[in-house]
C-alpha positions as CSV (number, residue, x, y, z in Angstrom):
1,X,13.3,27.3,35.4
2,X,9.6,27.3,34.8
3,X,7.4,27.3,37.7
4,X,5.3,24.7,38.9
5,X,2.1,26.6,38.1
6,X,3.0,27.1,34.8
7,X,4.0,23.3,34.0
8,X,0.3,22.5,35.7
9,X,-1.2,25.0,33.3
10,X,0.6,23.4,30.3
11,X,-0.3,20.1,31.2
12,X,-3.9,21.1,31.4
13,X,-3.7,22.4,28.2
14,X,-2.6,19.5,26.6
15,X,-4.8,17.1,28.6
16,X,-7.8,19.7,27.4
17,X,-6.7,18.7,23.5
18,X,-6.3,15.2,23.6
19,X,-10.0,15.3,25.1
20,X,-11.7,17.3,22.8
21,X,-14.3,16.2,21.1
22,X,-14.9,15.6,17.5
23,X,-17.3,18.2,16.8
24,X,-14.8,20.6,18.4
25,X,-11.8,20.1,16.6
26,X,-13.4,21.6,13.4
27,X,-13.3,17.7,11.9
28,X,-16.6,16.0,10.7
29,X,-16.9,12.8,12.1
30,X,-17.5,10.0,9.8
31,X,-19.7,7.1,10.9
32,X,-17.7,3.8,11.3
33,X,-19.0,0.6,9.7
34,X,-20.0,-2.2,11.4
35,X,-20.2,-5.8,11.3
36,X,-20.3,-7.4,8.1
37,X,-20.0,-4.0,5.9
38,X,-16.7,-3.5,7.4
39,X,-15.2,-6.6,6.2
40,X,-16.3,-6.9,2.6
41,X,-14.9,-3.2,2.5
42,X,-11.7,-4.5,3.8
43,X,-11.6,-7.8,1.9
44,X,-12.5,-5.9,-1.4
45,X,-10.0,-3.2,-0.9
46,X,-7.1,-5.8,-0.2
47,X,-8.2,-7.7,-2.9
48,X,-8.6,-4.5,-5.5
49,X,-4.9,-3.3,-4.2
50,X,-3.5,-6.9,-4.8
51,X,-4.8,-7.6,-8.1
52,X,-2.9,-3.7,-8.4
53,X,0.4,-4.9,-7.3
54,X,0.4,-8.2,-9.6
55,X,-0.4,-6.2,-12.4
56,X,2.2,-3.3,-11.7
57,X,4.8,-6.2,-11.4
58,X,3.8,-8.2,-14.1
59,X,4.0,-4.8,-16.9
60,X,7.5,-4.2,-15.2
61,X,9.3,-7.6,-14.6
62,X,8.0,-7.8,-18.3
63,X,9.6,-5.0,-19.4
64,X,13.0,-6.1,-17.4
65,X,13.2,-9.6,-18.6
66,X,12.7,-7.9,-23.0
67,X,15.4,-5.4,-22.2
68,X,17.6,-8.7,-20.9
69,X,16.0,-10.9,-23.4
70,X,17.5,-8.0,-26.5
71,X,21.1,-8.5,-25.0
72,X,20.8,-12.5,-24.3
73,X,19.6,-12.6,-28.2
74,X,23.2,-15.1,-28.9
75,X,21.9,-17.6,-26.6
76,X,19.3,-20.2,-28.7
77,X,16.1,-20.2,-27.6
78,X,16.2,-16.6,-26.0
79,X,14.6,-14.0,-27.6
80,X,13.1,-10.6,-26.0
81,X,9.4,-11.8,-26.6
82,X,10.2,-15.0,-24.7
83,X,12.2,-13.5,-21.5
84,X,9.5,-10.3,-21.6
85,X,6.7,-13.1,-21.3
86,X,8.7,-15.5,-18.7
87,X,9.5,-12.7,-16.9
88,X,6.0,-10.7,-16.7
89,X,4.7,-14.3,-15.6
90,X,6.8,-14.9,-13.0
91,X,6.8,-11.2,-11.6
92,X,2.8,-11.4,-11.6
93,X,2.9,-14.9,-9.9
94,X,5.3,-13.6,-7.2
95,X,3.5,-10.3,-6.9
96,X,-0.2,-12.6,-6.1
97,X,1.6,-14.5,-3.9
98,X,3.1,-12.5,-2.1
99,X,0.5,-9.6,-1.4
100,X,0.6,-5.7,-1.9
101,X,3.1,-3.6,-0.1
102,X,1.5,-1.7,2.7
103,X,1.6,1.7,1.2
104,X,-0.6,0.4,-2.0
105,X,-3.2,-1.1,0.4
106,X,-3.8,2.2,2.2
């Protein structure tokens, strides 16, 4: 069983690190925006990472809806241009709609 001095100790230790200063813990620290600047960097960054995501899902529910489109060929009408469009439509629409996933935005 540990002592009580040495649980004291510990805990001062600890209390000693989550205090430390930024100049101390070898980190720079970076100036934080304010106001205005912080929320067209915010706004622009959501907006640059949701334009991302609509593209991404537009190229792939494309390329989805011509590999279905090659295999639905019997059908009239279908072809693998017209599901490859259709589908890069509608996965782009969705994808604008719906926002970019949390790990693209960060």
């Amino acid at each position: 069983m540990a002592d009580d001095d040495d649980i004291e100790a510990l805990l001062r230790e600890i209390d000693a690190m989550n205090n430390a200063s930024p100049a101390s813990s070898g980190k720079e620290a970076v100036p934080a925006k304010k106001g205005k600047e912080a929320a067209e960097s915010q706004d622009e960054s959501k907006r640059s990472a949701r334009v991302t995501w609509m593209l991404l899902a537009g190229a792939g529910s494309g390329i989805i809806g011509a590999v279905l489109g090659t295999f639905l060929w019997v059908f009239p009408g279908v072809s693998p241009l017209a599901t490859g469009l259709g589908a890069a439509l509608g996965g782009a629409i969705t994808a604008l709609i719906g926002g970019a996933p949390k790990w693209l935005r960060d």
